[in-house]
N, C-alpha and C positions, 0 to 999 in steps of 0.2 A: 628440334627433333624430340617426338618424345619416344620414352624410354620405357619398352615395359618392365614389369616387377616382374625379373626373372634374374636367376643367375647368369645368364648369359645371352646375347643378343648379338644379330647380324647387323653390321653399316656396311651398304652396299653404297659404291659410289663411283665416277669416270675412273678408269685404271691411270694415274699421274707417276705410279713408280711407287717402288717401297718406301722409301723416307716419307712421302709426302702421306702414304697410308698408316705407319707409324707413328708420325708425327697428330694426327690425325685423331688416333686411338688413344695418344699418352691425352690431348686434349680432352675428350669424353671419358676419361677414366675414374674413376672415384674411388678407388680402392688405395690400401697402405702403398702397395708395393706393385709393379708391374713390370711383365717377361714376356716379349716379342717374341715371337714365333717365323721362321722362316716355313714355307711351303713344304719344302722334305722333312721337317722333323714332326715330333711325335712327342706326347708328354710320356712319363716315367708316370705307372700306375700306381694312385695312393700319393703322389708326391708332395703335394700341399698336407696330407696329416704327417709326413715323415721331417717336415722342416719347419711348422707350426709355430716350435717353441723356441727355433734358434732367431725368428723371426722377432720374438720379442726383444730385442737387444738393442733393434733398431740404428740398425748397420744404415750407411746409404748407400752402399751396393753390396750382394752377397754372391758371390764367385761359385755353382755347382760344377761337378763333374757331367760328361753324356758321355753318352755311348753311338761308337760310330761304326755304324753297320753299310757294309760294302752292296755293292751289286751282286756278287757273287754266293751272298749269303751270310758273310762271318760278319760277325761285330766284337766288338774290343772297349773295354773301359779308356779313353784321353787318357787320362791323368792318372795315371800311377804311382807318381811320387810329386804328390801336389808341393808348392811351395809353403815351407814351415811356418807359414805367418797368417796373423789375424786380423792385425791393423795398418802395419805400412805397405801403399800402397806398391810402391819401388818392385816387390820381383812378380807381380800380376801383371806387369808389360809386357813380359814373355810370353802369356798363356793366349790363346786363341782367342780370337775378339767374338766371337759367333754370339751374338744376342739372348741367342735361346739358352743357357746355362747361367743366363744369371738373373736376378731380382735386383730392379732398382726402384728404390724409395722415389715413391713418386714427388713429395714435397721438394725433396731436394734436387731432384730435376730440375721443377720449377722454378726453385728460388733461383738454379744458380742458371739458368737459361738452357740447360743443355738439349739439343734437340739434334735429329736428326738431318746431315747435310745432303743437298741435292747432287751428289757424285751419283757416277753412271759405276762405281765397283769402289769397295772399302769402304761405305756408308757403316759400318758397322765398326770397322777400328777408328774410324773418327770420333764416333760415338762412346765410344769404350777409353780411348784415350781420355778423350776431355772428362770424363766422369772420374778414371784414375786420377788424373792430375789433380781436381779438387773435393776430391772427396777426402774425410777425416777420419772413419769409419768403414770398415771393412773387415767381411766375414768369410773363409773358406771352409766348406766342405767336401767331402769325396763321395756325399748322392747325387749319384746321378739327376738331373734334370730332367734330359731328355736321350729321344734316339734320333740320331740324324742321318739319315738315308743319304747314300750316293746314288746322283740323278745324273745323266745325261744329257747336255745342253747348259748346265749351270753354268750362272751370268759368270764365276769366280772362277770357271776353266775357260774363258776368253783368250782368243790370243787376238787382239788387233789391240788398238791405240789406245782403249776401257785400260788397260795395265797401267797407263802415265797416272791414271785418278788416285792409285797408293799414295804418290807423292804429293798429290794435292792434299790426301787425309793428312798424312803427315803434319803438312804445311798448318792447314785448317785448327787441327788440333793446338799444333803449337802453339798459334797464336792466341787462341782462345785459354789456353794455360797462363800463358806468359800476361794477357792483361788479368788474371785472374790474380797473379802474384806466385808463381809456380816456385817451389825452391826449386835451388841448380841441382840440387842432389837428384830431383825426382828428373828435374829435365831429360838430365843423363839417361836416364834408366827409359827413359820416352822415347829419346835420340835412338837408343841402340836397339829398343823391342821395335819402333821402325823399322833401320837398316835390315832387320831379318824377313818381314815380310816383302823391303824390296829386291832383298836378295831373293826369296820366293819367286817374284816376278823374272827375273833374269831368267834362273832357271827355265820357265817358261818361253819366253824367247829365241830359249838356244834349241828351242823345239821347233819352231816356226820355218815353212816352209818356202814363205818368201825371206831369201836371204838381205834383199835391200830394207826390207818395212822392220824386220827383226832387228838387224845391222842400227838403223834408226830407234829404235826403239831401248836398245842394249846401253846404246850412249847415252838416253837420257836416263835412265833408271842407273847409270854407273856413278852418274854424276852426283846424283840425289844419295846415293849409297856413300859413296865417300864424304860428301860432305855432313851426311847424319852420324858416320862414326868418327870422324875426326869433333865434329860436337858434344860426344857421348861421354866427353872426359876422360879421365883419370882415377877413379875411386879404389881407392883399395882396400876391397872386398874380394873376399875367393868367388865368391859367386859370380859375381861383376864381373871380375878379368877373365874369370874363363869362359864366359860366354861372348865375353869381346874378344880371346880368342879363336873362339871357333867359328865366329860371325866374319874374320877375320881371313882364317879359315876356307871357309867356304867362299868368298868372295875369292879369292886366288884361286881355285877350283874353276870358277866361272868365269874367271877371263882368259886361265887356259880353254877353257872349252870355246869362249869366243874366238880367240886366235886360231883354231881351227876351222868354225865353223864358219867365221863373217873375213878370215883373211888380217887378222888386226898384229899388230906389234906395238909393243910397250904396254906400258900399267898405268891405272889411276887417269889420271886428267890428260895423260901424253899419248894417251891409245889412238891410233889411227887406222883407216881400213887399207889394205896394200890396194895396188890397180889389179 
């Protein structure tokens, strides 16, 4: 393909899904550093001269803030009280995996294979995991990146069986950590920014208006939950514990709300639906 001399250019090509467009893109890219863009978002104006020079440090991933602006109008800074750190990766497993707020060195993409996987939803925390996991280097700031628009129809407000794909990220990720040589410290901190987003998905389920597909759906995603936080260790760190308590937390929240909503008694692995 050639390529004209211009700052930027179109590749038009069959629509295969985002990963595969991504993936596609990080291939033709030739620049230091490169920042996926979803559909609803928008860049933050001036933003490349406002981060130029934190650029030169040559992070391999730099962590920005955005701004998420509603349907309704309002929008709000994410991050308000980013996490205090510059290089360990450990508390960025908490922060939202959404691609467009960060820069990743493209070298080190490549070297260490990371690319985007073929899931039908959480292509972007698989993504973002595996980069956490091995990366050595690591930048945060509180510019914003971008704006991200709430749209109507997004693949990520799904409610059918697209919700099981978190736990294959999970999966996916993990294992691509763990032949990487992942310490157990970071695992942990992997294990339980998981469990939060599959506790996300529950949530969502106990929305769902088919009570049988929901019902099914609650028990695999519970499963997966427990088993990523009984993984998540023990560290003790005030940060750590209390967000494995509230992760904790919330999951007992949501099996009360199951046992409402799908008819279930007991906890953890013993839940069962009544007749």
């Amino acid at each position: 393909m050639e390529r004209p001399n211009a700052r930027a250019y179109l590749v038009s090509q069959e629509n295969l899904g985002a990963p595969h467009a991504r993936n596609h893109g990080l291939a033709l890219s030739t620049g230091t550093y490169v920042l996926f863009l979803d559909a609803d978002d928008c860049l933050e104006e001036g933003l490349f001269l406002k981060i130029r020079e934190m650029l030169s440090c040559g992070a391999d991933l730099v962590i920005g803030n955005f701004i998420r602006a509603s349907r309704d109008g309002k929008a709000r800074i994410e991050y308000r009280k980013p996490p205090v750190s510059s290089h360990a990766a450990e508390p960025f497993f908490f922060l939202d995996p959404y691609p467009s707020g960060k820069l990743y060195r493209r070298s080190f993409l490549m070297e260490q294979g990371i690319r985007f996987d073929h899931l039908r939803l959480a292509q972007d925390l698989c993504f973002f995991y595996k980069a956490l996991g091995v990366s050595e280097r690591l930048l945060l700031t509180e510019v914003p990146f971008v704006s991200r628009y709430e749209t109507e129809g997004s693949i990520s407000r799904s409610l059918d069986d697209r919700i099981l794909d978190v736990k294959k990220a999970e999966e996916i990720a993990e294992a691509f950590c763990l032949e990487k040589g992942i310490s157990r410290r970071r695992l942990s901190y992997l294990s339980l920014g998981a469990a939060r987003h599959i506790n996300l998905e529950i949530g969502k389920v106990l929305r769902m208006t088919d009570r049988a597909e929901g019902y099914a759906l609650y028990r695999e995603l519970e499963k997966g939950w427990v088993h990523l936080y009984r993984q998540s260790g023990l560290i003790p760190e005030r940060t750590f514990l209390l967000k494995k308590g509230k992760a904790l937390g919330r999951n007992f929240l949501a099996s009360l709300k199951a046992e409402w909503r799908f008819g279930i008694t007991g906890r953890g692995g013993s839940s069962r639906r009544t007749p």
